[in-house]
N, C-alpha and C positions, 0 to 999 in steps of 0.2 A: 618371534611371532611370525606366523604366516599370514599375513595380511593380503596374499593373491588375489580373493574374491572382493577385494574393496579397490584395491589401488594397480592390482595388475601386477607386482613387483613377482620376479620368478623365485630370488634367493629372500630367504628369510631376513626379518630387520630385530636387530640387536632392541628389547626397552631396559631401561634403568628406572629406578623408583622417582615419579616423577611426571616420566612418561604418559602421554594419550596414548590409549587402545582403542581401533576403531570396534563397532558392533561386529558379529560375525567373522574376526581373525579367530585365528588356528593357536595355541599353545601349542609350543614345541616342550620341548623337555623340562624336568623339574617344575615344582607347584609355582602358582601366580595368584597373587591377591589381588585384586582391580575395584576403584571403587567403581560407582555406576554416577554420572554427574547430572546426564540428562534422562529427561523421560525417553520411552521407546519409540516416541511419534518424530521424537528429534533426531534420531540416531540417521546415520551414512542410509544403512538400507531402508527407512523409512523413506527416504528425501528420495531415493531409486526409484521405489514402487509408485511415490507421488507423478516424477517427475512420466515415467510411463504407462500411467493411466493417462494424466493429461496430455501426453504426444497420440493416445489411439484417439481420443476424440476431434482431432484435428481433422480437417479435411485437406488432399493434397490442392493448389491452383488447378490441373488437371479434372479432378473428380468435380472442383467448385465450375469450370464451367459446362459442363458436360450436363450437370444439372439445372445451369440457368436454361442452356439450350434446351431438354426436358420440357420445364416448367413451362416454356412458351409452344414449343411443337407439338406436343403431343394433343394438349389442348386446345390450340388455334387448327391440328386439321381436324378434331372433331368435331368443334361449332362450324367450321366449315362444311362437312358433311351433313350436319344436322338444317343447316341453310340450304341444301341442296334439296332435302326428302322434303322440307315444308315453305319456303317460298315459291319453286314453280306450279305447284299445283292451287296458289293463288294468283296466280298470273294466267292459267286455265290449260296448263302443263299436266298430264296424263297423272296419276300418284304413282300407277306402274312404272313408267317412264322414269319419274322422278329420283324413285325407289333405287333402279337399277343405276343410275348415273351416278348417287350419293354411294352407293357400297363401289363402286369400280375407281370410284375417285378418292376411297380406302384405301383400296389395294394398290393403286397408283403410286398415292404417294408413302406408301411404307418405303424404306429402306431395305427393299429384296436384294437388291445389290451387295449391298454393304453387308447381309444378316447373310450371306454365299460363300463371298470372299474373305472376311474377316476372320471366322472362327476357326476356319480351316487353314490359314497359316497361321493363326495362335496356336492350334491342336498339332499341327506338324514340328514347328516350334521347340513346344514344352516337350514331346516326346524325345523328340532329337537330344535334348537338354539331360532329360531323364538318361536316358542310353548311356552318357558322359559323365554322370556323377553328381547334376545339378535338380534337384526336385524345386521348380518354380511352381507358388500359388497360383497364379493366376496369369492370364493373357498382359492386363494394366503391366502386372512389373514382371515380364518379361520384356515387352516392347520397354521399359524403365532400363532397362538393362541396358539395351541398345544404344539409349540416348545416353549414357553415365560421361559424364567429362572428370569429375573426380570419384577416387577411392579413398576412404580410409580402412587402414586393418589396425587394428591392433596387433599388441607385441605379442605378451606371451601366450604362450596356446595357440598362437593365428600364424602370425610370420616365425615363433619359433617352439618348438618340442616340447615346451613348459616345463623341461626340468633341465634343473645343473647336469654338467656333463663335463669332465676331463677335460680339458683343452694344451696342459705345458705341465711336464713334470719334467727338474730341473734344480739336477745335485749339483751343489755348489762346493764340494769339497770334492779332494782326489780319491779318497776313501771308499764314497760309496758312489755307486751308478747309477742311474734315473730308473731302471728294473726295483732294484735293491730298494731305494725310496720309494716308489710306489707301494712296493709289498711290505715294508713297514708301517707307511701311513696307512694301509688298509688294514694292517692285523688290531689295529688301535680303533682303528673306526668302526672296523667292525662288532664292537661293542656299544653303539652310538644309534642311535636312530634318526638322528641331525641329518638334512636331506643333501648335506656336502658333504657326511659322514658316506652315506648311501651311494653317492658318486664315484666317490676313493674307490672304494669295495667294488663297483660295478667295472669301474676300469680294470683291475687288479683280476678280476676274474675274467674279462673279458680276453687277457696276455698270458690268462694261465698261470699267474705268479704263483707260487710256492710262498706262502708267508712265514715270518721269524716267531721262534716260543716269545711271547713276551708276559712280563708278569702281570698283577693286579692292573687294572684303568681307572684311576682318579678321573671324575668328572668335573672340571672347575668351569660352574655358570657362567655363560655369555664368552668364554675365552678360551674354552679349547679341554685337550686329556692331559694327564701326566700319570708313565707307567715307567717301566724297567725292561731291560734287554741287556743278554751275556754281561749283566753287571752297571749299567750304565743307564744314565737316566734321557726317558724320551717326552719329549717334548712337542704336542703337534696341537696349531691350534692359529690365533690371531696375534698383532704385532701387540697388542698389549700386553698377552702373556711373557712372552720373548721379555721384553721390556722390564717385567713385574722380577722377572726369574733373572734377570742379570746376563741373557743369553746375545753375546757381541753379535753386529751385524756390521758389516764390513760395507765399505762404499760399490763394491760390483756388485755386493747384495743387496744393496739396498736403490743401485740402479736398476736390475733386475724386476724387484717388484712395483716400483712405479712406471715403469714400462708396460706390463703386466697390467695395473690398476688404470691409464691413458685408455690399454684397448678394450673396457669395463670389464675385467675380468677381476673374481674376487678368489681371495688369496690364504691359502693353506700354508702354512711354515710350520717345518720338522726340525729342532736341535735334538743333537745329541750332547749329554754334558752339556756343557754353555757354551758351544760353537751350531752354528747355525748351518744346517747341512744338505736343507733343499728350502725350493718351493713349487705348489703344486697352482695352479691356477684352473679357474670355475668358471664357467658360462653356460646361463642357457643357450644351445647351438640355434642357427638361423636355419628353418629350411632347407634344403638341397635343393628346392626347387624355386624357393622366393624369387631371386635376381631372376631366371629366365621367364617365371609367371609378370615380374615388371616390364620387363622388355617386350613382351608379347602384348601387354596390354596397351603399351603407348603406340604401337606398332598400329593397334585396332582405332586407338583414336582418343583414349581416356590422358586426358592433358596431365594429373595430378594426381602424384600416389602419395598417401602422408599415413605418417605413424601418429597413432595418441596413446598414448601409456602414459602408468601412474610409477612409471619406472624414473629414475634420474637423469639427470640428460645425457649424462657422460655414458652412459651404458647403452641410452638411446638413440647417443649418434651413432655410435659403435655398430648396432643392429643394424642400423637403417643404411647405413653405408655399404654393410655386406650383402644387404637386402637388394640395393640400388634404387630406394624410393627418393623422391623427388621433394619430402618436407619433412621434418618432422617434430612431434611436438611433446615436450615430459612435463613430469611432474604433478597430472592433470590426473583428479580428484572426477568423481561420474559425471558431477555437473558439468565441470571444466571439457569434461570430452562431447558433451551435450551440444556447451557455447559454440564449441569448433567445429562441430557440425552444423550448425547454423550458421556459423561464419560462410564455411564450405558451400552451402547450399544456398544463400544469398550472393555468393561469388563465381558460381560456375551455373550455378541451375538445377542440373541433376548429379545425384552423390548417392552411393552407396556407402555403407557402413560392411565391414568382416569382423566378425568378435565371438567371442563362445565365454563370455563370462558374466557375474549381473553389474560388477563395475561398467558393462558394454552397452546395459539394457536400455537405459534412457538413446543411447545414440541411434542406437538400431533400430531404435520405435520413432526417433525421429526423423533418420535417415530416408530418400527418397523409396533406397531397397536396402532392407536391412537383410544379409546375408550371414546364417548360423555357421561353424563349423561343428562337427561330431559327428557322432553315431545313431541321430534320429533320424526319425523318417515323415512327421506329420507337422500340420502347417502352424500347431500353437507349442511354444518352447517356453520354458522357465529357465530364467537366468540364474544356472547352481553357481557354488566357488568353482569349479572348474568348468562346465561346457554347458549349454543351455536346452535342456530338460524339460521333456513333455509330462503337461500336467493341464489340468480343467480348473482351475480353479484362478480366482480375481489376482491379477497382477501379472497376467503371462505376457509375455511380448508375444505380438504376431511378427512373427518371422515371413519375408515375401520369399525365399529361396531359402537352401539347403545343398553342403556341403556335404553329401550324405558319406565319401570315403576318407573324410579329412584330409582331402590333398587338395593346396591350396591352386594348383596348377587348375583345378577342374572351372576353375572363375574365368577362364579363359576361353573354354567352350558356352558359356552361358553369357558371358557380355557378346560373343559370337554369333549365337543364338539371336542374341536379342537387336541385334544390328541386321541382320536378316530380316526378321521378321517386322520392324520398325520402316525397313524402303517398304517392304511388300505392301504393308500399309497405307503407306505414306503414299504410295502408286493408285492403291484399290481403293481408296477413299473418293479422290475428286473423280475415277472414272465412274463410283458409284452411284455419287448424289449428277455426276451428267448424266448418265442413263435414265435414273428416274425424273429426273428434270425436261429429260427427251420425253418420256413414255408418259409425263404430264402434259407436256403442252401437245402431245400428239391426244390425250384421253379431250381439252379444251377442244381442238380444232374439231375433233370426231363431232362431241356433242355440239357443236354449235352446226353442224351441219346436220345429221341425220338423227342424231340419240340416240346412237345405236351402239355407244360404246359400249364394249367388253374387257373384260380380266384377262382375255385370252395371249393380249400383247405384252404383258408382264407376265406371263407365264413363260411365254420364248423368252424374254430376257433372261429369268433364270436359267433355261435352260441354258442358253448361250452362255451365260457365267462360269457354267457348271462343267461347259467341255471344256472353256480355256482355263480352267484351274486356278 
C-alpha cells in the first residue's frame, strides 16, 4: 500500500489480513478487500480538513494586535476631529476656521510616513523574492520570513526526491558481478509495476545494462517474483521469501544487509538456486542541495531545522543526518505534525512549515508561514497525495509562499528577502510615527497661535520620504 499522502512514508508498507488501511492509500499490486470500520467524518482525511479549517480562522498575535491598535486609533482621531469642527465655534471660534483646523488635524495625524516607506520595501521585497523562485502572498509573511528562528520541512517530496532510487548493488558471490546483478534483477522487475520494481529497471537503464532471456515471472504477494534463467531458478524479492524458499544466507550476508537496513535503506535479494547471490539496496535519495540550503540558513539566523515525517525513525535519522538538520522527529501521523508545530511556535515564536503534501496541511495552515513546494503558481493550494494543488473550493490551505521551481535552496533567498525588509521596517517605523508626531505637535503649536494651519507641512514630509527612499 501506498500510504504517502497520509503518513509521508516514500517506500510502500507491506498489509496482511488484519491490518488498518488508512482512507485515501494507494493499492499497489493484486486485488484487496478492506472493510470500512468508521464513518467518512472519522477518517485520517476528514480530521485534515477539520483540523485546517480550524487553523485559517485563527488569528496570528501579530494581526490580533494590530487590530486592538485599529479599534482604538482610527476612532479616537475621528471624535477628535469631530470635537475640533463643533466645540470651537461654541466657544465663538470662526466655523470656517474651525473647519479647516479639524481636516488638517486629519491629515496630520494619518500615517503618511509609514503608508511612503512601508509599501515600497514590501514591494521591492517580494519582487526580488519573485526573481529567485519564491512567490510570497503578502508584505505580513514576507517580513514573517525574516523574523523565522525555526523550520520544519518535511521528508519526502521536500528534503528528498519522493521516490526509491538505487543506492548499493552488491554481488555476494564470485560468479556474478554487481553489472550482471543489476541487469538480472531488472529483467524480473521489469515485469512488476512495484515502485522498487520501477527503481531496479531505472537504474539498469540508466548503465545501459543489456538484460538476460529469462523465462515466465511468478508474482508471489507481498514477497517478491520467482522465474528461470539458462536453467536455473531466480529468485528476487524480500527476506521472507529467501526464508520460505530454503535459500542459505551466510553471516557476511547477512552482515551486509543489516548494515544496509542501520543506513534506512530497504532491501532487494536475488538467489540463484538456493544460494544467495546479491543485494540491491533502496532509498528515497536526500536533495543535492538540503545540507548546504541548512547551513546557509543557520548562517542567516534560523536557530532550528527539524524533520516531521510519518516515516520511521531509523530512516528518519538517516535523512536528517545527510540533510544536516538540527532535530528530528517520526513516526508522526498529521496531527502529531500539527502538535509539533505548536510545540515549535510556542518555543521559538516564529516557525515556518515546507511540505507539499495533505498529511502537511494542518501544519502549514498552522505554521507562522506555511511554505508549498511544486509547480504552482497562486496563493490558494490543495493538499493532493503528492504536492499541493490549486483549487477554489472549501478546505484549501492558504499557502503564504511558494516554491515555484521545487528547489529547496530557493528558501534561502526568501528568508533573505525577508530579513531585509523586516530591519527596513523595523527602521521606518519609529522614524514614521516621529515625523508625524513632529508635524502634530508643530499643526498644535500653529493653531494655538495663529489658526492658520495647513496640509501643506505634511505634504513636504512626504515629499522628503519619497527622495530618501
Amino acid at each position: 500500500m501506498d500510504q504517502a499522502s497520509v503518513t509521508g512514508e516514500s517506500m510502500p508498507v507491506d498489509k496482511v489480513p488484519g491490518d488498518k488501511v488508512f482512507a485515501g492509500s494507494v493499492n499497489g499490486e493484486g486485488a484487496l478487500e478492506v472493510s470500512v470500520t468508521r464513518l467518512a467524518k472519522d477518517s485520517t482525511l476528514a480530521r485534515v480538513m477539520k483540523m485546517v479549517e480550524e487553523a485559517q480562522t485563527q488569528k496570528s498575535p501579530t494581526q490580533q494586535t494590530v487590530e486592538k491598535f485599529e479599534s482604538v486609533f482610527v476612532p479616537g482621531g475621528l471624535m477628535v476631529t469631530a470635537l475640533v469642527i463643533v466645540v470651537p465655534p461654541l466657544l465663538g471660534v470662526p466655523f470656517q476656521v474651525s473647519f479647516v483646523r479639524a481636516m488638517t488635524l486629519l491629515v496630520a495625524a494619518s500615517p503618511c510616513a509609514l503608508a511612503l516607506g512601508t509599501p515600497a520595501s514590501i514591494l521591492a521585497g517580494i519582487a526580488q523574492a519573485a526573481r529567485n523562485g519564491v512567490l510570497v502572498k503578502g508584505g505580513a509573511h514576507l517580513e514573517n520570513l525574516g523574523r523565522l528562528k525555526a523550520i520544519a520541512f518535511d521528508k519526502t517530496g521536500t528534503l528528498t526526491h519522493g521516490r526509491p532510487e538505487v543506492t548499493d548493488v552488491i554481488a555476494l558471490n564470485s560468479v556474478t558481478t554487481n553489472d550482471q546483478l543489476l541487469a538480472l534483477a531488472a529483467a524480473m522487475e521489469s515485469r512488476s509495476g512495484h515502485p522498487l520494481a520501477q527503481a531496479v529497471v531505472r537504474a539498469a537503464q540508466a548503465k545501459r545494462l543489456a538484460r538476460p532471456a529469462i523465462g515466465d515471472v511468478e508474482s508471489l504477494t507481498g514477497q517478491g517474483l520467482r522465474s528461470r534463467t539458462d536453467g536455473e531458478a531466480v529468485l528476487i524479492g524480500n527476506r521472507k521469501l529467501m526464508d520460505e524458499s530454503g535459500v542459505g544466507i551466510s553471516a557476511d550476508a547477512a552482515k551486509v544487509a543489516e548494515q544496509l537496513q542501520g543506513d534506512g535503506k530497504t532491501l532487494v535479494l536475488i538467489a540463484l538456486g538456493e544460494q544467495l547471490a546479491g543485494v540491491i539496496g533502496l532509498a528515497d535519495t536526500v536533495r543535492p542541495e538540503a545540507k548546504l540550503t541548512m547551513a546557509a540558513l543557520k548562517r542567516i539566523g534560523v536557530q532550528e531545522t527539524v524533520m516531521l515525517t510519518g516515516d520511521n525513525a531509523r530512516v528518519a535519522a538517516a535523512i536528517a543526518a545527510k540533510a544536516g538538520l538540527t532535530d528530528v522527529r517520526a513516526d508522526l501521523m498529521p496531527e502529531d505534525k500539527l502538535t509539533a508545530i505548536r510545540d515549535l511556535v510556542q518555543k521559538f515564536g516564529q516557525v515556518a512549515m515546507v511540505g507539499d503534501g495533505v498529511n502537511d496541511a494542518p501544519a502549514l495552515a498552522n505554521a507562522t508561514v506555511g511554505i508549498a513546494m511544486g509547480n504552482n503558481v497562486h496563493g490558494e493550494f490543495w493538499a493532493d497525495s503528492r504536492n499541493v494543488r490549486e483549487q477554489g473550493r472549501a478546505g484549501s490551505v492558504n499557502i503564504h509562499a511558494h516554491l515555484v521551481d521545487d528547489a529547496l535552496n530557493n528558501i534561502i533567498e526568501g528568508v533573505r528577502q525577508g530579513c531585509l525588509v523586516h530591519v527596513m521596517l523595523v527602521q521606518s517605523h519609529p522614524n514614521g510615527f516621529g515625523i508625524n508626531f513632529y508635524k502634530f505637535g508643530e499643526w498644535v503649536l500653529r493653531a494655538a497661535c495663529n489658526g492658520n494651519c495647513t496640509a501643506q507641512s505634511n505634504i513636504e514630509v512626504g515629499e522628503f520620504l519619497t527622495r530618501q527612499g
